[in-house]
Structures are given as C-alpha cells and as structure tokens.
N, C-alpha and C positions, 0 to 999 in steps of 0.2 A: 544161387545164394544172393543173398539182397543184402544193401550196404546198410547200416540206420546209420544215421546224422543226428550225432548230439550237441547240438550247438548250432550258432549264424557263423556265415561269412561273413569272414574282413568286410565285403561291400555292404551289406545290410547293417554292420554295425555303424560303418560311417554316416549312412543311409540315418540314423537312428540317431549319431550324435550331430549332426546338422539339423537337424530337425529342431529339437531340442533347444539349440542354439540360439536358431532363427524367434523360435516362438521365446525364451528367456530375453533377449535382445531388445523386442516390440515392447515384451512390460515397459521394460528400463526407460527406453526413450519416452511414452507418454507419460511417466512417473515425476520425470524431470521437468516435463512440460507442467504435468498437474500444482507438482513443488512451486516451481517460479509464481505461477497464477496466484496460487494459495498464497503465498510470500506476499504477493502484489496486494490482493485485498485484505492482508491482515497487515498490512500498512498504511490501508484508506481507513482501516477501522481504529488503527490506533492515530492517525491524525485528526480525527474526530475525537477521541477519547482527552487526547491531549487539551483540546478548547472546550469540551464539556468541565472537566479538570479545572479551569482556570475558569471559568463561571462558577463553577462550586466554591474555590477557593474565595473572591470575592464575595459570594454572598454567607459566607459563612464568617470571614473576620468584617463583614460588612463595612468593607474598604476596596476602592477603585487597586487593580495592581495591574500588571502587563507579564507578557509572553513572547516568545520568541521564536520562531522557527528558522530552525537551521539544514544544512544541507542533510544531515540522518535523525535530528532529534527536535522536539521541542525542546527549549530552553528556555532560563531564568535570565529576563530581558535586563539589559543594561539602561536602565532609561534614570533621569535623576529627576524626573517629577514622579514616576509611580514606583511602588516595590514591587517586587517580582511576585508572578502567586506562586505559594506553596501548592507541591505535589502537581504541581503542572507539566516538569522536567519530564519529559519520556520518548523513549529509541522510538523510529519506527517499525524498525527491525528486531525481531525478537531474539535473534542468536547474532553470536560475532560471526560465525561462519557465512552469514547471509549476505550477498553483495550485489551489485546489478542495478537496485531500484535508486533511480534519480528521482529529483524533485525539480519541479519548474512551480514559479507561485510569483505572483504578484501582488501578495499579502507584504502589507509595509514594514520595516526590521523590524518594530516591536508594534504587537497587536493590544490595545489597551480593553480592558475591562470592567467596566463602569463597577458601583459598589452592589447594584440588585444584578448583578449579573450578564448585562447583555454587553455583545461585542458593538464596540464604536467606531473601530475596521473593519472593511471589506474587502474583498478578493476573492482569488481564485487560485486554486492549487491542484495542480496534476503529478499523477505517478507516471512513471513510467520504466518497463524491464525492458531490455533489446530483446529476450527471447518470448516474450507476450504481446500479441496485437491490441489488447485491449487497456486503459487507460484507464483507470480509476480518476475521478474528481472529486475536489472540496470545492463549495460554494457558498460564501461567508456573505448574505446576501443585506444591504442596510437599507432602512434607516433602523432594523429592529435587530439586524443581527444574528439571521434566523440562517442555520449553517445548514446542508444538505448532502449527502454523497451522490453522485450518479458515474456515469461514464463519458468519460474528453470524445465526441462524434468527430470533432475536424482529424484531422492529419498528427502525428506525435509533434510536438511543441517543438522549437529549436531554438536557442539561445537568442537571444533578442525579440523572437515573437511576443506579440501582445497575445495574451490568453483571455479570452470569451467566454463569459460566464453562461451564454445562449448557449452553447455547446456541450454544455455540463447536461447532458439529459439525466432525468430521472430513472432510478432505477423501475423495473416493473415490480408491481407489487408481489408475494410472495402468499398462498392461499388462496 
C-alpha cells in the first residue's frame, strides 16, 4: 500500500517562508535608498525653482526685491533697502516627514534681485543626505547671474569649507 502526501513539511514551508522574506527585504532596502535620492534631487529642483520665483517676481512688479535662504526653505529676506519678492518663500522639502538633507552655500543672507530680473549675488550651494553619495549643486554664477544645477565632484562639504563653484560639474545632457 502506498502513503500519498497532501501537503509540505514543516521544512519546505520554512524553506518557502525565508525565501519570500529574503527577496521582500531587497525591495525595501533599495526603495529607501531610491526615496532619499529622489528626496535629494527634488530639493536641487526646488532650490532652483525658488531663484527662478524671485526673478519672476521682480520682473513682473518691475522692482529690484531680495531672497533668502535658509537652512530648509527659501525665505522672505529681511533687508531694509529691498522688499522681499513675492511667491519666492518655498520648503525644500516637499513633506514634513522628509528629513536628512542639509544645506551648505555660500550664497550671501540675502540674495538681491535687480528689477529685469537677474541675480546680483553669486555662489554656490550644495545638498547633501548622509545616506546618498551624491551631491546635488546650485551655481549662481556673475556678472549675469546665470544659475545652473550639476553635481558637488570634491568630497561632501564640512562646516567651514570653502565651497568651489569648479566642482559644480554639469549635469549630462538628457536625449
């Protein structure tokens, strides 16, 4: 007489739910990696967004105003020679939950805005996540004022570093 087996062993199901496990796990940890990334550069794109903002804003009330950047946001500059520009205010960070990205910049406290638009500051601004190797940059570049995003080449910036606008390499183009 012969036995039939309807069913796994205990061992093949463990066999089954490790598996399982292992390979759920892999998503999760590059997901989190992807997340941060994404985070990073939709924070170069809104520090860009923010000085495009404040060029529009002058040339629309066709008046010089000023901008601010702060350690998470653009802001409405405190200066008593220009007014602040309108609709220039904005997070980097698109959720509250988002946290991690620092700012380094040697962009002056308040960035002025001539009245046709161009930046009369210059500098340079880096992101940076501890869990991303790569570094987004702003490069506010004068006498025209002509801003650029690429990527920070040297080493992550450290508090007191002078930051290199050379460094700012360009992105590659896209097409």
């Amino acid at each position: 007489m012969k036995r039939v087996r309807n069913g796994f062993t205990l061992v093949e199901v463990m066999v089954v739910v490790a598996i399982v496990g292992i390979t759920c796990s892999i998503g999760l940890v590059h997901a989190g990696a992807d997340r941060d990334r994404l985070q990073l550069d939709a924070a170069a794109r809104r520090l860009r967004l923010g000085l495009e903002r404040a060029r529009l804003s002058a040339r629309r009330h066709q008046q010089a105003c000023a901008v601010a950047l702060g350690p998470e946001a653009w802001l409405a500059a405190e200066s008593d020679a220009l007014p602040p520009c309108s609709g220039a205010a904005l997070s980097l960070q698109e959720g509250a939950a988002q946290t991690g990205i620092k700012v380094h910049t040697n962009l002056p406290s308040v960035v002025r805005v001539s009245a046709n638009g161009l930046l009369l500051d210059g500098g340079t601004t880096v992101l940076r996540h501890p869990r991303v190797s790569a570094s987004p940059c702003l490069v506010v570049s004068l006498p025209l004022g002509i801003s650029r995003i690429g990527r920070y080449a040297a080493s992550p910036p450290v508090e007191g570093e002078a930051l290199r606008s050379s460094q700012c390499l360009p992105l590659p183009q896209e097409g």
